[in-house]
C-alpha positions as CSV (number, residue, x, y, z in Angstrom):
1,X,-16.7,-1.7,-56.1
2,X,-20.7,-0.3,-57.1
3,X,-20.6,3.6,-57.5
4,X,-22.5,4.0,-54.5
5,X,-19.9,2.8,-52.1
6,X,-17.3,5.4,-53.6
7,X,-19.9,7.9,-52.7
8,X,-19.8,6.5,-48.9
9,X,-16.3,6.6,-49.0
10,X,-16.5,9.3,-49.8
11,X,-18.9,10.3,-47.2
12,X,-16.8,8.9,-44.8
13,X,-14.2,11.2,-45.5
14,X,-15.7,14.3,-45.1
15,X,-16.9,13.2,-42.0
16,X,-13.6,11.8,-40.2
17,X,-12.7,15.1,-41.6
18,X,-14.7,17.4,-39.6
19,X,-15.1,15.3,-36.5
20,X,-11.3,15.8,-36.2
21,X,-10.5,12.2,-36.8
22,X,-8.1,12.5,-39.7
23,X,-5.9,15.1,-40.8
24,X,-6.3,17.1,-43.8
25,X,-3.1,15.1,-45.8
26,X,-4.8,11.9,-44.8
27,X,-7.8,13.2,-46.3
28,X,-6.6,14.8,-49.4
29,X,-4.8,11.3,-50.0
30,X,-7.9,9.2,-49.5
31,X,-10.1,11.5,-51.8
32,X,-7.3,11.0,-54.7
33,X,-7.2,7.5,-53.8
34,X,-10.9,7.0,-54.8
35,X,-10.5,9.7,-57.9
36,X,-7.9,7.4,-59.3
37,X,-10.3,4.2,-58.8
38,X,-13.6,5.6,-60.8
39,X,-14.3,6.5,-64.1
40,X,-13.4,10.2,-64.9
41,X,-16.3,12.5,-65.6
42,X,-18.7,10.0,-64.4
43,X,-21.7,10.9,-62.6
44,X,-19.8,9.4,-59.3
45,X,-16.4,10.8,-60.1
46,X,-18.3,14.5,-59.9
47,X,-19.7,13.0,-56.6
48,X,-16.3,12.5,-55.1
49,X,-15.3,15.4,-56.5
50,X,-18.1,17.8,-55.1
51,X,-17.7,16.2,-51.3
52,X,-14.2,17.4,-51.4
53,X,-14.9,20.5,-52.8
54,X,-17.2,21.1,-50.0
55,X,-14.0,20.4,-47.5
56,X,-11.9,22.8,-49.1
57,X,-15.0,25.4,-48.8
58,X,-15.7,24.5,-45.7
59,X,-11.9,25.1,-44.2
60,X,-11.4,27.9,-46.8
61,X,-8.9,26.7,-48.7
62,X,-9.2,28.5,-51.7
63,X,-6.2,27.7,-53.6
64,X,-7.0,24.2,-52.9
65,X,-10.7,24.7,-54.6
66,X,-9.6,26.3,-57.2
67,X,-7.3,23.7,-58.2
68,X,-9.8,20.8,-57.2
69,X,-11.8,22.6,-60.0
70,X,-9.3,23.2,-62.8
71,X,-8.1,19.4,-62.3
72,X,-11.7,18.4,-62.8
73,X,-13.7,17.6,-66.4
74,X,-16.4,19.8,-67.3
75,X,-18.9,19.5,-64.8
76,X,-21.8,21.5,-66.0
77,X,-22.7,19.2,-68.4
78,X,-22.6,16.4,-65.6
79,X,-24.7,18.9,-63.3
80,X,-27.5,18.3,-65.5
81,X,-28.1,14.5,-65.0
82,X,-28.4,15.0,-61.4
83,X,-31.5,16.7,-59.1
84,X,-31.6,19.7,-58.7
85,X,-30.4,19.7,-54.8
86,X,-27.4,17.9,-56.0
87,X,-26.7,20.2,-59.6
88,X,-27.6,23.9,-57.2
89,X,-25.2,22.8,-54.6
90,X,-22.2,21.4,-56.8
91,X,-22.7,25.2,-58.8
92,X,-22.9,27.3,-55.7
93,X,-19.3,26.1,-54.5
94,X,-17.9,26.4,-57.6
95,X,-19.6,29.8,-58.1
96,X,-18.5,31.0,-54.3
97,X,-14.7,29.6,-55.2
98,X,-14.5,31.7,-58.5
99,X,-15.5,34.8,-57.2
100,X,-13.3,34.6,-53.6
101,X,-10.2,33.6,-55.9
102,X,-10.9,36.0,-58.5
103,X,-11.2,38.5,-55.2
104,X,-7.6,38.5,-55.6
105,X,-6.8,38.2,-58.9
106,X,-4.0,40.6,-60.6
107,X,-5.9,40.9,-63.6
108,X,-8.9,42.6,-64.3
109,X,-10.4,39.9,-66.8
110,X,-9.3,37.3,-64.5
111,X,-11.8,38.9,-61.9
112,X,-14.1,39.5,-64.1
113,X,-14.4,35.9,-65.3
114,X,-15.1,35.0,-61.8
115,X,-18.1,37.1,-61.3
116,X,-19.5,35.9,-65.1
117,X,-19.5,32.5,-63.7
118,X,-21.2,33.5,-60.3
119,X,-24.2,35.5,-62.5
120,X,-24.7,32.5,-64.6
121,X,-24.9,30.5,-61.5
122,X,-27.5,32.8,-59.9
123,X,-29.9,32.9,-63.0
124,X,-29.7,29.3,-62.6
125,X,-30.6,29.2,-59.2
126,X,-33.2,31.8,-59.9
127,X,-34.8,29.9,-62.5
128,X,-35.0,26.7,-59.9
129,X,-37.1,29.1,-56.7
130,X,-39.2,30.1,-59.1
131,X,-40.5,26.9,-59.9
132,X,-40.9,26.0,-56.4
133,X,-36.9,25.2,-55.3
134,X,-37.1,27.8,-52.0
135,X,-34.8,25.7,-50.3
136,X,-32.2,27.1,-52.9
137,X,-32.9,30.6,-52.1
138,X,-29.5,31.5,-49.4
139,X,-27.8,30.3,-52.1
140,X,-28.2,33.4,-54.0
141,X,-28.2,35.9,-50.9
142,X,-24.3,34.3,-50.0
143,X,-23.4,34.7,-53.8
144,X,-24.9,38.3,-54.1
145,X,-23.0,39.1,-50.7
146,X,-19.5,37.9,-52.3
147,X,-20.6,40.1,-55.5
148,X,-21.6,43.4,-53.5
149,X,-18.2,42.9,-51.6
150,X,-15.9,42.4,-54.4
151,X,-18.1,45.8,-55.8
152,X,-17.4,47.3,-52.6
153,X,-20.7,47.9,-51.9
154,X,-21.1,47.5,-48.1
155,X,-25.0,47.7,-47.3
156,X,-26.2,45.7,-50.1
157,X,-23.6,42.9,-48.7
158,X,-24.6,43.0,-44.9
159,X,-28.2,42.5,-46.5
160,X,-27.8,40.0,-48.3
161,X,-25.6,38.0,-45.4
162,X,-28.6,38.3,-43.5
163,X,-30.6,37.4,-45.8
164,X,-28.7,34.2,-46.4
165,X,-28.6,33.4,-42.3
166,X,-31.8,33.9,-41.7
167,X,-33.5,31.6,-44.6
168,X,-30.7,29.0,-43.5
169,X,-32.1,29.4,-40.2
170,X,-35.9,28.8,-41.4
171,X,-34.6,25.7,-43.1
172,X,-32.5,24.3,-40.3
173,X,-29.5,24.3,-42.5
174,X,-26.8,24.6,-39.6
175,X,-23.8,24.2,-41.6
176,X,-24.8,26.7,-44.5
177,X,-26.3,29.1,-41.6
178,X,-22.5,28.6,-40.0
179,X,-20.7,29.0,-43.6
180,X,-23.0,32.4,-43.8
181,X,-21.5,33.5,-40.7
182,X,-18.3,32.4,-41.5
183,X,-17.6,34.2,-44.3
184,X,-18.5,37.2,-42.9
185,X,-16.4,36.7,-40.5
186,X,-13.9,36.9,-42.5
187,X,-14.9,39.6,-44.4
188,X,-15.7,42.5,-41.7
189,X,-11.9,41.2,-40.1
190,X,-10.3,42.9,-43.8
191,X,-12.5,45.5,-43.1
192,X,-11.1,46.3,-39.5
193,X,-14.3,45.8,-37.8
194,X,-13.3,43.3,-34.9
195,X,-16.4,43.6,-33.3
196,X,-18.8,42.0,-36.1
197,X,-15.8,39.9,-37.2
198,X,-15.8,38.6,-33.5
199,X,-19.6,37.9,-33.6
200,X,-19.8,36.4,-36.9
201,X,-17.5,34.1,-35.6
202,X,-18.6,33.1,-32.5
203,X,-22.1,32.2,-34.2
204,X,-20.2,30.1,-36.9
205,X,-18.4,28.7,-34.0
206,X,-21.6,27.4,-32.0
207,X,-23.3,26.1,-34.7
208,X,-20.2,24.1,-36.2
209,X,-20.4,22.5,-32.9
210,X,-24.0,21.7,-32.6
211,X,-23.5,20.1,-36.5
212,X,-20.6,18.1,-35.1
213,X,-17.6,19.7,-37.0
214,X,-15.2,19.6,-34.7
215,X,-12.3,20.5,-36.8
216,X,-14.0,23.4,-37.6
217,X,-14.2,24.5,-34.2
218,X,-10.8,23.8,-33.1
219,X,-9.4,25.4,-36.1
220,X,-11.1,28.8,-34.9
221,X,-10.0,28.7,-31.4
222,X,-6.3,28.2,-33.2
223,X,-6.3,30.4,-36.5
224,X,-9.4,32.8,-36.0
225,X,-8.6,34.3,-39.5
């Protein structure tokens, strides 16, 4: 089978996901079905390997990202053979997965690592708007939200989240806009403030729906944390 039907697979699985049509065993079995079947550390492997990233993001399942990554080769080195849409987006979930497991980390140096990996990631994603990659640019604002939080540092956070939903909103970028509000969601709920928490989610809720992620919305109205 040509690399490019793994990738629609692939595809295919993330989107049978979201619209509710397969469970989240059937599609953690069909994503190590096709991991099995290609080369590893191959420029579709990482392919397959990012699309399922992006589920466990999506569904925030953290322990499940993490470990997606530590089971994976090195992909920075694969990041740079592909455009740079593909290589920001692949290093923005990684980068957001570091720095919300390393928000509970027991270890100092364990968190710590986390937020190295997220700087690196922004001066990377830096580098790329300032040559003209705008469309990159609520990348950074969701990052430097997860940083200011983990610093405690409340204003600079809520700034940056709205930062992040409005440029998703210029671009049309519904599921990043809804991921924006989603996660801070999540966040104001560990602060105690059930009326933003509420909000947030209600946003992340309409526009999951209008993307077609109906999982996503059903999962709300059943476990709103």
């Amino acid at each position: 089978m040509k690399s490019h039907e793994r990738s629609l697979q692939a595809y295919l699985l993330v989107v049978r996901r979201l619209r509710n049509l397969a469970s989240t065993d059937e599609t953690n079995h069909g994503f190590e079905e096709l991991l099995k079947a290609v080369e590893p550390n191959s420029s579709v492997f990482h392919t397959v390997r990012m699309m399922q990233l992006e589920l466990f993001v999506l569904f925030k399942d953290w322990k499940g990202a993490m470990l997606c990554l530590t089971e994976a080769p090195d992909t920075r080195k694969e990041y740079q053979g592909m455009n740079v849409s593909v290589s920001a987006r692949g290093m923005f979930l990684e980068a957001l997965v570091c720095l919300k497991v390393s928000k509970y980390a027991t270890s100092w140096v364990a968190r710590r690592r986390g937020e190295r990996k997220a700087i690196k990631t922004l001066r990377r994603l830096n580098g790329w708007v300032k040559l003209g990659n705008d469309h990159l640019r609520h990348y950074m604002h969701i990052l430097l939200a997860e940083c200011y939080i983990l610093e405690g540092k409340v204003r600079a956070a809520e700034d940056n989240s709205k930062a992040a939903i409005s440029i998703a909103e210029l671009l049309s970028f519904l599921h990043d806009k809804a991921l924006a509000h989603d996660l801070a969601s999540a966040w104001y709920k560990e602060r105690g403030n059930d009326h933003c928490a509420d909000f947030h989610l209600e946003c992340s809720r309409n526009l999951y729906a209008d993307w077609g992620a109906a999982a996503k919305v059903d999962r709300r109205q059943i476990h709103p944390n």
